[in-house]
DRENDO-1510 file (C-alpha; in Angstrom, 1 decimal, always signed):
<recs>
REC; n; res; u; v; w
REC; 1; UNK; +0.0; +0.0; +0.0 .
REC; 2; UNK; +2.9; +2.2; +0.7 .
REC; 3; UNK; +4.4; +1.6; -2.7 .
REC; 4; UNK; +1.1; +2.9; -4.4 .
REC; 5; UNK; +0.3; +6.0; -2.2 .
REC; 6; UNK; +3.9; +7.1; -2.9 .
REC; 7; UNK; +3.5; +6.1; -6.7 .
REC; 8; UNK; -0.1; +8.1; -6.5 .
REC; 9; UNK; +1.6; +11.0; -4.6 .
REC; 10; UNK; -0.8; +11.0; -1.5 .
REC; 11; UNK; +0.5; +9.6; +2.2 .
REC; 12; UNK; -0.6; +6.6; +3.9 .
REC; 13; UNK; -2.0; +8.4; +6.8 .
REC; 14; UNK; -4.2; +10.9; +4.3 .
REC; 15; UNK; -5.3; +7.3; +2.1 .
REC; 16; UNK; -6.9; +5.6; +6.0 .
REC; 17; UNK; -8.1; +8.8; +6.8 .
REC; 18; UNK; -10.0; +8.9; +3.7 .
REC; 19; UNK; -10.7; +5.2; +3.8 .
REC; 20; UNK; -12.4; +5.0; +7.0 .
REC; 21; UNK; -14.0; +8.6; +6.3 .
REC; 22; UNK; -18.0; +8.0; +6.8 .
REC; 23; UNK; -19.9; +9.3; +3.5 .
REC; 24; UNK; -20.8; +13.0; +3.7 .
REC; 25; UNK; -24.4; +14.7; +3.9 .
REC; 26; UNK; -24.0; +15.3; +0.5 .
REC; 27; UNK; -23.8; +11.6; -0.6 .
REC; 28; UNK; -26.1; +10.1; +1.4 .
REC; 29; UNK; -28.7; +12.1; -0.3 .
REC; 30; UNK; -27.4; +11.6; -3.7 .
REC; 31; UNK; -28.1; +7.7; -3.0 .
REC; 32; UNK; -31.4; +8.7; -1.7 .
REC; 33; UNK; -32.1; +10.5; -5.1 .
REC; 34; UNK; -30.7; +7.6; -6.9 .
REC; 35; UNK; -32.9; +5.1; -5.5 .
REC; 36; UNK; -36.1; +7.1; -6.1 .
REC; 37; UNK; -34.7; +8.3; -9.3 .
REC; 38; UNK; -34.2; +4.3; -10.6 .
REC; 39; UNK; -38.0; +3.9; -9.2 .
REC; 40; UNK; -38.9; +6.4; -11.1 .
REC; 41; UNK; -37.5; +5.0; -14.1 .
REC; 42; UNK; -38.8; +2.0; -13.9 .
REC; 43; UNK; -42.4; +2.9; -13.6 .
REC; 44; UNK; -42.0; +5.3; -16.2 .
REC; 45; UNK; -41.4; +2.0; -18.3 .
REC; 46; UNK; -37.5; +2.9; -18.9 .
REC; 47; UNK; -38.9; +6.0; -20.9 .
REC; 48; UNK; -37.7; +9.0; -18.8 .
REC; 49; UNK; -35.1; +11.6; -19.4 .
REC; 50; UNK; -34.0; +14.2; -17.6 .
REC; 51; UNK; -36.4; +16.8; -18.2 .
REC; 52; UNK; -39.9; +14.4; -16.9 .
REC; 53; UNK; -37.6; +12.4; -14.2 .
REC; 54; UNK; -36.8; +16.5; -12.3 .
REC; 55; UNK; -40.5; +17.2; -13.1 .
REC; 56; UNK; -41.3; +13.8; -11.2 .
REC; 57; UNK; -39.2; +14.6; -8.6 .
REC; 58; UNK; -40.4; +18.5; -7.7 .
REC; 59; UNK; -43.7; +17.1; -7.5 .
REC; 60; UNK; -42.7; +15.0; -5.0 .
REC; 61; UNK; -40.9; +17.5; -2.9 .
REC; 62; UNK; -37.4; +17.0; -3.7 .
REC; 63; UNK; -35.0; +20.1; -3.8 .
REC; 64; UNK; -33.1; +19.3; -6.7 .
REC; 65; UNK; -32.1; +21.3; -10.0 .
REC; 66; UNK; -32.4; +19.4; -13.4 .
REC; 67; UNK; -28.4; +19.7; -13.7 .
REC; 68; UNK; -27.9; +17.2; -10.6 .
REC; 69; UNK; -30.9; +15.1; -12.0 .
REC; 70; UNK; -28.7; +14.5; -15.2 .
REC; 71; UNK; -25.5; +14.4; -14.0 .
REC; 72; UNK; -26.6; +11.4; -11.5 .
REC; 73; UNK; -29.0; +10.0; -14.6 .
REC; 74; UNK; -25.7; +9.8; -16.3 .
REC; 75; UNK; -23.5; +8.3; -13.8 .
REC; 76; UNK; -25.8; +5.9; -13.1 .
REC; 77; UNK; -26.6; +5.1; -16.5 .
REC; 78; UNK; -30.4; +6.4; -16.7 .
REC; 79; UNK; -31.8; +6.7; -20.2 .
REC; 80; UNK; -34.8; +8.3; -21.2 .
REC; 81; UNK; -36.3; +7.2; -24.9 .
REC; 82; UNK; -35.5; +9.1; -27.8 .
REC; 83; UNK; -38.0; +9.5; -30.4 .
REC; 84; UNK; -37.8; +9.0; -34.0 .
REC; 85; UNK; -40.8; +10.2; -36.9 .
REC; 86; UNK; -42.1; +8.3; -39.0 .
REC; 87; UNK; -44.5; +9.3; -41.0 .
REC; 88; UNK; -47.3; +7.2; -42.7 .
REC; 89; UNK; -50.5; +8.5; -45.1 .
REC; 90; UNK; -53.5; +6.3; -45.8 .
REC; 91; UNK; -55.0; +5.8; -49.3 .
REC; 92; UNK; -57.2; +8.9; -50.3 .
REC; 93; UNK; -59.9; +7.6; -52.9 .
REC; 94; UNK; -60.3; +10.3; -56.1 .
REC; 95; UNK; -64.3; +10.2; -56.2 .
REC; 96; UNK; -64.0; +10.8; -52.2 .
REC; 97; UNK; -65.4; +14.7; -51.3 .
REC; 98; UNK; -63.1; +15.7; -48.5 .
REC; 99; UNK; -64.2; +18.0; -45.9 .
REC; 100; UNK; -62.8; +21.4; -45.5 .
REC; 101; UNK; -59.7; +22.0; -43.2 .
REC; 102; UNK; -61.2; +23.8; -40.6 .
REC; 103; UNK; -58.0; +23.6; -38.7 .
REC; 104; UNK; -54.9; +24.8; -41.3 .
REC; 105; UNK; -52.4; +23.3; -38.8 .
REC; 106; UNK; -53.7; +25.7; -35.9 .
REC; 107; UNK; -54.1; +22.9; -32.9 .
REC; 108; UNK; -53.9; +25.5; -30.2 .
REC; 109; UNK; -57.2; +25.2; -28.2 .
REC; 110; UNK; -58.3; +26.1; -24.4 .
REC; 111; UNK; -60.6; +23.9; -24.0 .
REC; 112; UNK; -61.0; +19.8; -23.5 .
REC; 113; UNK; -63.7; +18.5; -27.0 .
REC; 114; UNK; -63.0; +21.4; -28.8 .
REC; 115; UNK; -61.0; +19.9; -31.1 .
REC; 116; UNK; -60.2; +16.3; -31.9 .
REC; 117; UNK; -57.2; +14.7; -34.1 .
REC; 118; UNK; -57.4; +11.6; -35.8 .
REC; 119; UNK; -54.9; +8.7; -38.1 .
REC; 120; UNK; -54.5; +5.5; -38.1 .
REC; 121; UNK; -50.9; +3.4; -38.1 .
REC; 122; UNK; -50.1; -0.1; -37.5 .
REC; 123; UNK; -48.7; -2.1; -35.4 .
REC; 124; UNK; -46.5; -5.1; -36.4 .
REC; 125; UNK; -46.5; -8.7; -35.7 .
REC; 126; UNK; -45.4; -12.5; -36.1 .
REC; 127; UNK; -48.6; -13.3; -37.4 .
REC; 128; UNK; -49.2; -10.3; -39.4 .
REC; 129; UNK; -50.6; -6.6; -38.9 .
REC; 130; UNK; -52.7; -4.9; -36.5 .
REC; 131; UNK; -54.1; -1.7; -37.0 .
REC; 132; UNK; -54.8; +0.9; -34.6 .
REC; 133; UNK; -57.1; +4.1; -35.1 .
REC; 134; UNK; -56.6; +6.4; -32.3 .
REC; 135; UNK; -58.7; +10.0; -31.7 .
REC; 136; UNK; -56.9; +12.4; -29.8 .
REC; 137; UNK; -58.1; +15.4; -27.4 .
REC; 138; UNK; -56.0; +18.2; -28.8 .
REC; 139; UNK; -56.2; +20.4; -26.0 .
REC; 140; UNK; -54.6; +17.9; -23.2 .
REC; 141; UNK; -53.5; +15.2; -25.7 .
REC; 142; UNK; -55.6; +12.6; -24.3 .
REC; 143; UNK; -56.3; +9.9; -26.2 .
REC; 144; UNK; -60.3; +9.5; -25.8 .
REC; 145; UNK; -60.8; +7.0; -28.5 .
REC; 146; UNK; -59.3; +3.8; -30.1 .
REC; 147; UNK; -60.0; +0.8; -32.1 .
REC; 148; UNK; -57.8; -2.1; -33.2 .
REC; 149; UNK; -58.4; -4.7; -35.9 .
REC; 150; UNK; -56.6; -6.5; -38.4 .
REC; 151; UNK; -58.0; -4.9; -41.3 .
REC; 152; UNK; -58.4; -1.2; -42.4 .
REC; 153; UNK; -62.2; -0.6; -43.4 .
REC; 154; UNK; -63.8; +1.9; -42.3 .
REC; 155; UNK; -65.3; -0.1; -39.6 .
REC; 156; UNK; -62.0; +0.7; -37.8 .
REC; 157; UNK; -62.4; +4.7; -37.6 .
REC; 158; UNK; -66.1; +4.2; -36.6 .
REC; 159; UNK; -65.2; +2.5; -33.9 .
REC; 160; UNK; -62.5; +4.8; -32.8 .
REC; 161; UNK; -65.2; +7.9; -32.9 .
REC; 162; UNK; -67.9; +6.4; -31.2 .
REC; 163; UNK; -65.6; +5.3; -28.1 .
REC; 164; UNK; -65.3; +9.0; -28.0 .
REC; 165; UNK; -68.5; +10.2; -28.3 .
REC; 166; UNK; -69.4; +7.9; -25.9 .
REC; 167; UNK; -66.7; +8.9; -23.3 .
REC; 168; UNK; -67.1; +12.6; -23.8 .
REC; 169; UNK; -70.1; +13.8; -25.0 .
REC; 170; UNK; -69.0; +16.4; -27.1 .
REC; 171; UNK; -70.8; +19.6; -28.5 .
REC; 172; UNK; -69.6; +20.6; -32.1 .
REC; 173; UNK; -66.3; +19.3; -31.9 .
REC; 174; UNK; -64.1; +19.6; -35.0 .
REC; 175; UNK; -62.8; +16.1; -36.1 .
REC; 176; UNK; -59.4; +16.3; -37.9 .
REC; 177; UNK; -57.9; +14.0; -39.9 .
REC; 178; UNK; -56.4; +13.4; -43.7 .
REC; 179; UNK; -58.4; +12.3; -46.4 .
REC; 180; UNK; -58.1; +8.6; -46.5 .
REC; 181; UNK; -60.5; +6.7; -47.8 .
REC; 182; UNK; -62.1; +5.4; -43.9 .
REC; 183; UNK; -62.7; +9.0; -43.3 .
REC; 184; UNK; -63.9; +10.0; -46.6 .
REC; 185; UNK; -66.5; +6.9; -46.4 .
REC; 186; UNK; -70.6; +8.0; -46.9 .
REC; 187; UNK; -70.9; +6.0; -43.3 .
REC; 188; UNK; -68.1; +8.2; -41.4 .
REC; 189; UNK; -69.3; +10.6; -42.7 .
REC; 190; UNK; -73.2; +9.9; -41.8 .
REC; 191; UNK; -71.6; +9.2; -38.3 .
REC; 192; UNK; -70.6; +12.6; -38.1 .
REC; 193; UNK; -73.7; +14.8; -39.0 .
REC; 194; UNK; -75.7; +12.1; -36.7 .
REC; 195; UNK; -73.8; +13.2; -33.8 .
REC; 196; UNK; -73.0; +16.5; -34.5 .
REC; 197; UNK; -69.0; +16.2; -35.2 .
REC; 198; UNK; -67.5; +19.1; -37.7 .
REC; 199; UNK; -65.2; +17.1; -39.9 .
REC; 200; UNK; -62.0; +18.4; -41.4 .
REC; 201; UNK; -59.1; +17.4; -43.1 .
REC; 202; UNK; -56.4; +18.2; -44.0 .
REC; 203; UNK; -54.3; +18.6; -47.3 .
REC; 204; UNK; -52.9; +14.8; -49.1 .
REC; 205; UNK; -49.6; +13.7; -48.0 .
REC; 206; UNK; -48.9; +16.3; -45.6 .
REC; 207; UNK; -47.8; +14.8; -42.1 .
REC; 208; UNK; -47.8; +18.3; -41.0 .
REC; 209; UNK; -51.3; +19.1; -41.2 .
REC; 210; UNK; -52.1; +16.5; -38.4 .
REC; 211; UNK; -48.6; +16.9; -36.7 .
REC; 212; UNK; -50.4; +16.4; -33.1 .
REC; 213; UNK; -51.8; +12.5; -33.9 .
REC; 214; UNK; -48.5; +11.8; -35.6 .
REC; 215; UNK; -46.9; +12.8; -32.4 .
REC; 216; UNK; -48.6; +10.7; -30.8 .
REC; 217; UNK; -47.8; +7.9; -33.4 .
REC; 218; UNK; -44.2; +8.7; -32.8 .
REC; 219; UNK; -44.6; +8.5; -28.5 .
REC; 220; UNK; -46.0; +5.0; -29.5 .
REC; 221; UNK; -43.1; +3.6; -31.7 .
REC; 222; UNK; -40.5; +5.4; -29.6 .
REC; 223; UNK; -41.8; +4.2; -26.1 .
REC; 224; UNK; -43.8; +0.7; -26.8 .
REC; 225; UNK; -43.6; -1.0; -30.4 .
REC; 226; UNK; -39.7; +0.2; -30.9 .
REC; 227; UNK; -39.0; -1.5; -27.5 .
REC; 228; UNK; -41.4; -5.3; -28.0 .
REC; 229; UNK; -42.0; -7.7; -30.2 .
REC; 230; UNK; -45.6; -9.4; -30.6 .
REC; 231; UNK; -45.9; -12.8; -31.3 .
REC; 232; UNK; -49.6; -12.3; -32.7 .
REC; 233; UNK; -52.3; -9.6; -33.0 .
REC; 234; UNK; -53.7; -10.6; -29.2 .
REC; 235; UNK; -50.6; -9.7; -27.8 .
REC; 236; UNK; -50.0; -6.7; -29.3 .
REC; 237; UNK; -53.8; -5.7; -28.5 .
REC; 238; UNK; -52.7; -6.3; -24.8 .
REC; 239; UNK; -49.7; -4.3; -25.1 .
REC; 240; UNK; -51.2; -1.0; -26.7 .
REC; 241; UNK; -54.3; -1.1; -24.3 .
REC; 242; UNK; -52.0; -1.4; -21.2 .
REC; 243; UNK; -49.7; +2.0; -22.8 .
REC; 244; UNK; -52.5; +4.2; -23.8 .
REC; 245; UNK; -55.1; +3.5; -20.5 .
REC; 246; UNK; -52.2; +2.1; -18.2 .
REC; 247; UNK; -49.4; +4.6; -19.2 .
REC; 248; UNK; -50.2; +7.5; -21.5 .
REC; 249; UNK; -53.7; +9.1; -20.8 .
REC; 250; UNK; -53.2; +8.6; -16.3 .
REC; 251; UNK; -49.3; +8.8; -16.3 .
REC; 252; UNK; -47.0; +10.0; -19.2 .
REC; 253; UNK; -45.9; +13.7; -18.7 .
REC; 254; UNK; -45.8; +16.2; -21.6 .
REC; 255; UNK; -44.0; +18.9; -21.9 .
REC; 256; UNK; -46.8; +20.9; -23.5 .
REC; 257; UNK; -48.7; +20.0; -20.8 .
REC; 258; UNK; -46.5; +21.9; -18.1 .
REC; 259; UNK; -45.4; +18.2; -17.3 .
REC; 260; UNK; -48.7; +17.1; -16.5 .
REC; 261; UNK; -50.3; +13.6; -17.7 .
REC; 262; UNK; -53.1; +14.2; -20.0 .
REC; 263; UNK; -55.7; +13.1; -17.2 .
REC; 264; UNK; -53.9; +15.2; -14.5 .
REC; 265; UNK; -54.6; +18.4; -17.1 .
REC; 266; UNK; -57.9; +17.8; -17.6 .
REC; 267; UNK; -58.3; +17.6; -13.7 .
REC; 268; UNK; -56.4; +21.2; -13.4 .
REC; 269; UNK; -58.6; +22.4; -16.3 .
REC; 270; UNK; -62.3; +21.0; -14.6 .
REC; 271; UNK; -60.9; +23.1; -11.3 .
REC; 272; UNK; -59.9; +26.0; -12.7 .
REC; 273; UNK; -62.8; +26.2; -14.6 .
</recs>
């Protein structure tokens, strides 16, 4: 031991004074933090990064700053998920009448069923594809309705909408999506005038002009279907239920949202109102 504390330039008496040294203050809390913050990351389903894990952590009532939050996500190896786009369009039929873009990319709204955003991606499998038609709250990004089936009729939209009329009860909400044939179809659009929805879409091939539900699509691929493998449709209908009712609409924090959950913005919204 001699030979290396004269090799590292420190004495022998300094090395078992800082050898038998307790830990300070200051480290006892850092483990603290770390074992909350690997918690955290865990129930956040590995999807974390620094800015939702020091969001997490305020509102629990830790004193931290979001440059201690990284550097200890970084020594300890914490990852959040990192998105990546991917755009997809659906087929738009040319003796389909599309409705007018009553939106023209403007998704900033005050209010909860105000407006709602619409698509549809898909979701692969070993035994094939499963298809998934979401509608999305644009004001707190909660996803109010959803369908899954293996095929893409326009059965699969229907379905989607009427989960969310059903959950919320709208009055003249706009309906936004692009023109593919689904929401093109005479029974959509029947669907629509029956229960008072305002549809719009918007122009062909432009991601852009429903950026919000392709957010959403991204989230999905980035933090579930980028991560798993399904073995057949079943499982993946398992998998996306438990992240958009388990995860997404009561926990996952957005950063347009002030950090909040979409169901902990509505809450905050209902109060204030």
């Amino acid at each position: 031991m001699r030979t290396l504390c004269r090799v590292l330039g420190v004495s022998p008496s300094g090395y078992y004074a800082w050898k038998d040294r307790p830990p300070s203050a200051r480290e006892v809390a850092n483990e603290r933090l770390v074992a909350r913050m690997r918690e955290i990351h865990e129930f956040s389903r590995e999807t974390y990064g620094r800015p939702r894990m020091y969001a997490e952590l305020r509102d629990e009532g830790w004193l931290v700053n979001h440059k201690r939050v990284g550097r200890l996500m970084a020594r300890e190896g914490l990852q959040g998920a990192s998105r990546r786009k991917k755009w997809r369009t659906t087929k738009r039929s040319k003796d389909a009448r599309p409705a007018p873009d009553l939106v023209e990319r403007d998704f900033a709204v005050n209010e909860p069923d105000r407006l709602w955003v619409a698509d549809i991606t898909y979701v692969p499998t070993w035994s094939g594809f499963l298809y998934l038609a979401v509608v999305v709250d644009a004001c707190s990004r909660r996803v109010v309705g959803w369908s899954m089936e293996t095929h893409l009729k326009t059965e699969l939209v229907l379905q989607a909408l009427n989960m969310a009329l059903w959950q919320r009860r709208p009055e003249s909400v706009i309906h936004h999506s692009d023109q593919g044939t689904q929401y093109t179809s005479i029974a959509f659009g029947l669907r629509c005038k029956e229960a008072g929805v305002r549809p719009s879409m918007g122009s062909v091939g432009d991601a852009y002009d429903n950026a919000m539900c392709e957010s959403f699509f991204a989230t999905l691929e980035c933090e579930l279907l980028d991560r798993r493998r399904f073995r057949n449709q079943a499982e993946a209908k398992m998998a996306v239920f438990d992240f958009i009712e388990g995860w997404y609409n009561p926990h996952r924090r957005h950063s347009a949202l002030g950090q909040l959950s979409p169901l902990n913005y509505e809450s905050r919204h209902a109060s204030a109102a």
